[in-house]
TORDREN-63045 format. One record per residue (C-alpha): chain; x, z, y. Coordinates in steps of 0.02 Angstrom, whole numbers, plus 32768, in hexadecimal, padded with zeros to 4 digits. Layout:
// TORDREN-63045
R:chain:px:pz:py
R:A:X:Z:Y
...
// end
This chain:
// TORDREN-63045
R:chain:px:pz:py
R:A:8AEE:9E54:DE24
R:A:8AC5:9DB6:DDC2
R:A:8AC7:9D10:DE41
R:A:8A23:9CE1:DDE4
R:A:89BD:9D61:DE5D
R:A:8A14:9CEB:DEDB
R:A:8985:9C8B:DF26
R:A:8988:9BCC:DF21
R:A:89AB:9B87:DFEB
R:A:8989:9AE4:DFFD
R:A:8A0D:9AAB:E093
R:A:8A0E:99FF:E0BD
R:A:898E:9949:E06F
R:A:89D9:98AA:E094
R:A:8976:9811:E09D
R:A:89B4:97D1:E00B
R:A:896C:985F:DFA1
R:A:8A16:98AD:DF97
R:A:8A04:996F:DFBA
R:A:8A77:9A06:DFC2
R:A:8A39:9AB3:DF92
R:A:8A94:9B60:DF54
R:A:8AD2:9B60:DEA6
R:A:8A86:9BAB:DE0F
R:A:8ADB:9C08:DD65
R:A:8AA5:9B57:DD26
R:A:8AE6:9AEF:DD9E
R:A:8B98:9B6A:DD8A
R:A:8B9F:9B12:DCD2
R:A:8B88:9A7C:DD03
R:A:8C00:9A7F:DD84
R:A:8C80:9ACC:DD1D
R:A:8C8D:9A62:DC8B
R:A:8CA9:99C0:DD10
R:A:8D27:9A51:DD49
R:A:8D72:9A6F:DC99
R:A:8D9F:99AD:DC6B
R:A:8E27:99B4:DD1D
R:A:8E4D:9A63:DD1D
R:A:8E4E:9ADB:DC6A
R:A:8E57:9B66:DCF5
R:A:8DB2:9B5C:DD39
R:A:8D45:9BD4:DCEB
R:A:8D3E:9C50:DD7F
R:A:8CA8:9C0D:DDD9
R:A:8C2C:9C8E:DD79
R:A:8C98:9D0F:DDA5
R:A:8C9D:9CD9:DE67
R:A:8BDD:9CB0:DE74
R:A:8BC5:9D6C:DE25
R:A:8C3A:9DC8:DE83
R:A:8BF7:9DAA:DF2E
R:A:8B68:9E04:DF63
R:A:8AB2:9DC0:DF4A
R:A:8A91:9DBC:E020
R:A:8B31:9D3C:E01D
R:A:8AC8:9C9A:DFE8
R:A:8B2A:9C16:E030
R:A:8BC9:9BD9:DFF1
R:A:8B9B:9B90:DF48
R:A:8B58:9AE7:DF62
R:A:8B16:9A69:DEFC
R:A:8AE3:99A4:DF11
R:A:8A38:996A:DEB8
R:A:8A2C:98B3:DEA0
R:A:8978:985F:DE57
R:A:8971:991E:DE05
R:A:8A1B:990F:DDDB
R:A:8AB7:9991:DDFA
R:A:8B48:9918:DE31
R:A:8BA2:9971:DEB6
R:A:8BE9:9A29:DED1
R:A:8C43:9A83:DF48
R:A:8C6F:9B42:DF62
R:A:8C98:9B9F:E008
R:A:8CAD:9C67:DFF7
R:A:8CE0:9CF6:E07F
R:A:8D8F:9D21:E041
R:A:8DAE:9D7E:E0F4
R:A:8D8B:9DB2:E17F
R:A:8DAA:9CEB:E1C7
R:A:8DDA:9C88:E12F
R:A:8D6D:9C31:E0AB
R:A:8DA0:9BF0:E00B
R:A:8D74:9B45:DFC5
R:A:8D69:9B04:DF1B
R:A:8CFD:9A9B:DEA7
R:A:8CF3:9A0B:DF19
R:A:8CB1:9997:DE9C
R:A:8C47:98E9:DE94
R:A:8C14:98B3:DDFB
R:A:8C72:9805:DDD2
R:A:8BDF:977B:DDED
R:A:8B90:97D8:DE85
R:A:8C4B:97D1:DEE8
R:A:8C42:9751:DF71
R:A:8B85:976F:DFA8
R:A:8BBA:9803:E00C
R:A:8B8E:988C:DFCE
R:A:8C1F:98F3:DFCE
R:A:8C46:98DE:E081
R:A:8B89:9911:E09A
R:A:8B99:99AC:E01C
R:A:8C56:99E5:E063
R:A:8C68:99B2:E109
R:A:8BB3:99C4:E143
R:A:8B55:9A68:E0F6
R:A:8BEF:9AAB:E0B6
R:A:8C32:9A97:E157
R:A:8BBC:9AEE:E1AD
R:A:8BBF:9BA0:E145
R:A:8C87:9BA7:E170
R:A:8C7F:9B7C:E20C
R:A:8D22:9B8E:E27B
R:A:8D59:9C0F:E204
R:A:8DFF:9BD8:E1B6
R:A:8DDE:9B83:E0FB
R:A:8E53:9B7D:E05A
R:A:8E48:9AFD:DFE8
R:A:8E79:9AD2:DF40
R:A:8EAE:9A2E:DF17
R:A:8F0E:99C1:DE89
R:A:8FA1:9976:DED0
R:A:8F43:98C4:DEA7
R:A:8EC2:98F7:DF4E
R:A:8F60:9932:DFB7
R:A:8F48:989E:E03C
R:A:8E93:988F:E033
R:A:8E9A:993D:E072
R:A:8F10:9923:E0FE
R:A:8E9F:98AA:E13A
R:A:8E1D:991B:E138
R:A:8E7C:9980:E1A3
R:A:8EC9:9A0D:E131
R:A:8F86:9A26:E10F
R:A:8FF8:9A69:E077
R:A:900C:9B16:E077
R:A:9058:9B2D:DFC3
R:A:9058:9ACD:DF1A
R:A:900C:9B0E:DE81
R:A:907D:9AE7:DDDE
R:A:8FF7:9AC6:DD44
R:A:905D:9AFB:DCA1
R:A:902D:9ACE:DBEC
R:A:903C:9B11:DB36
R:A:907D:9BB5:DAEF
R:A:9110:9C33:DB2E
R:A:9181:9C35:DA9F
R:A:915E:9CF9:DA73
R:A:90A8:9CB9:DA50
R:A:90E8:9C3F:D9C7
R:A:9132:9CC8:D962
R:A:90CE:9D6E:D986
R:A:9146:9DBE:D9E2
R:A:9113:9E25:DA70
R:A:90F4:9DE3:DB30
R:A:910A:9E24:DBE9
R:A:910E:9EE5:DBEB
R:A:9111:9EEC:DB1B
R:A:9059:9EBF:DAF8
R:A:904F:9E78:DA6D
R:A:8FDF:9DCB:DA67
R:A:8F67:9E00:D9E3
R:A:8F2D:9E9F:DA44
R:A:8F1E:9E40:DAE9
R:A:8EB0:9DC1:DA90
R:A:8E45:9E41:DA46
R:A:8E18:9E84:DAF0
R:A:8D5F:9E64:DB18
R:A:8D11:9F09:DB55
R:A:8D3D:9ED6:DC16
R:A:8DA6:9F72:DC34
R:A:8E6F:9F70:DC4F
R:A:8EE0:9F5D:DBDA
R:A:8F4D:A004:DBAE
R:A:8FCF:9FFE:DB29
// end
């Protein structure tokens, strides 16, 4: 079902007139294109905010500033237990003022609960997270530009060829 029959919760209004509330298909874009200029990978939080069902309405969080989105952050069941985090983001001139310790570690906070949380993280935010009190599990390796069988049309993994994968659209499996 479509997160836009999600309602709108307002969680938390700061004095300051910063605000968190759930996340909309609009706020998604928004969030993903600050997303997309540190990370070409992240173009999965449409398919996360639609895949859980509609009576899940926490975990996608965003921070409204003077009518403003400048902060996200997402929290989402996983397991039975464990929570994964991503999209922790404050918008460049709103960092310092708060707000992402209010979004994170306050309302986010709250919705995982003891519950064991994953993060995500560039290696750049390694120690800031320590301090926050999370360790290391693993490190993710970020590779760029083309295998060398895509350079000269040969075939891939498991002899599909590029052209058919890249004419795949109809969202069912692949079968060669």
């Amino acid at each position: 079902m479509s997160s836009e029959s999600r309602p709108v919760v307002h969680y938390r209004q700061w004095d300051d007139g910063f605000s968190v509330r759930s996340m909309t298909k609009a706020d998604a874009k928004i969030v993903q294109k600050w997303y997309c200029e540190i990370c070409p990978t992240a173009c999965d939080l449409d398919v996360a905010m639609d895949s859980l069902p509609v009576d899940i309405r926490h975990g996608f969080y965003v921070g409204e500033y003077q009518g403003r989105v400048v902060a996200s952050v997402m929290r989402i069941p996983v397991a039975e237990g464990i929570y994964y985090g991503s999209y922790y983001y404050v918008e460049k001139e709103f960092r310092r003022m708060g707000f992402g310790r209010r979004i994170n570690f306050e309302v986010a906070a709250e919705y995982v609960g003891s519950n064991v949380l994953a993060i995500d993280a560039h290696d750049n935010l390694e120690e800031a997270n320590k301090r926050h009190g999370f360790q290391t599990a693993y490190k993710v390796l970020m590779y760029s530009g083309r295998p060398r069988w895509q350079n000269d049309g040969e075939e891939g993994g498991g002899g599909i060829h590029v052209k058919d994968v890249s004419a795949y659209t109809d969202g069912s499996s692949y079968r060669a």
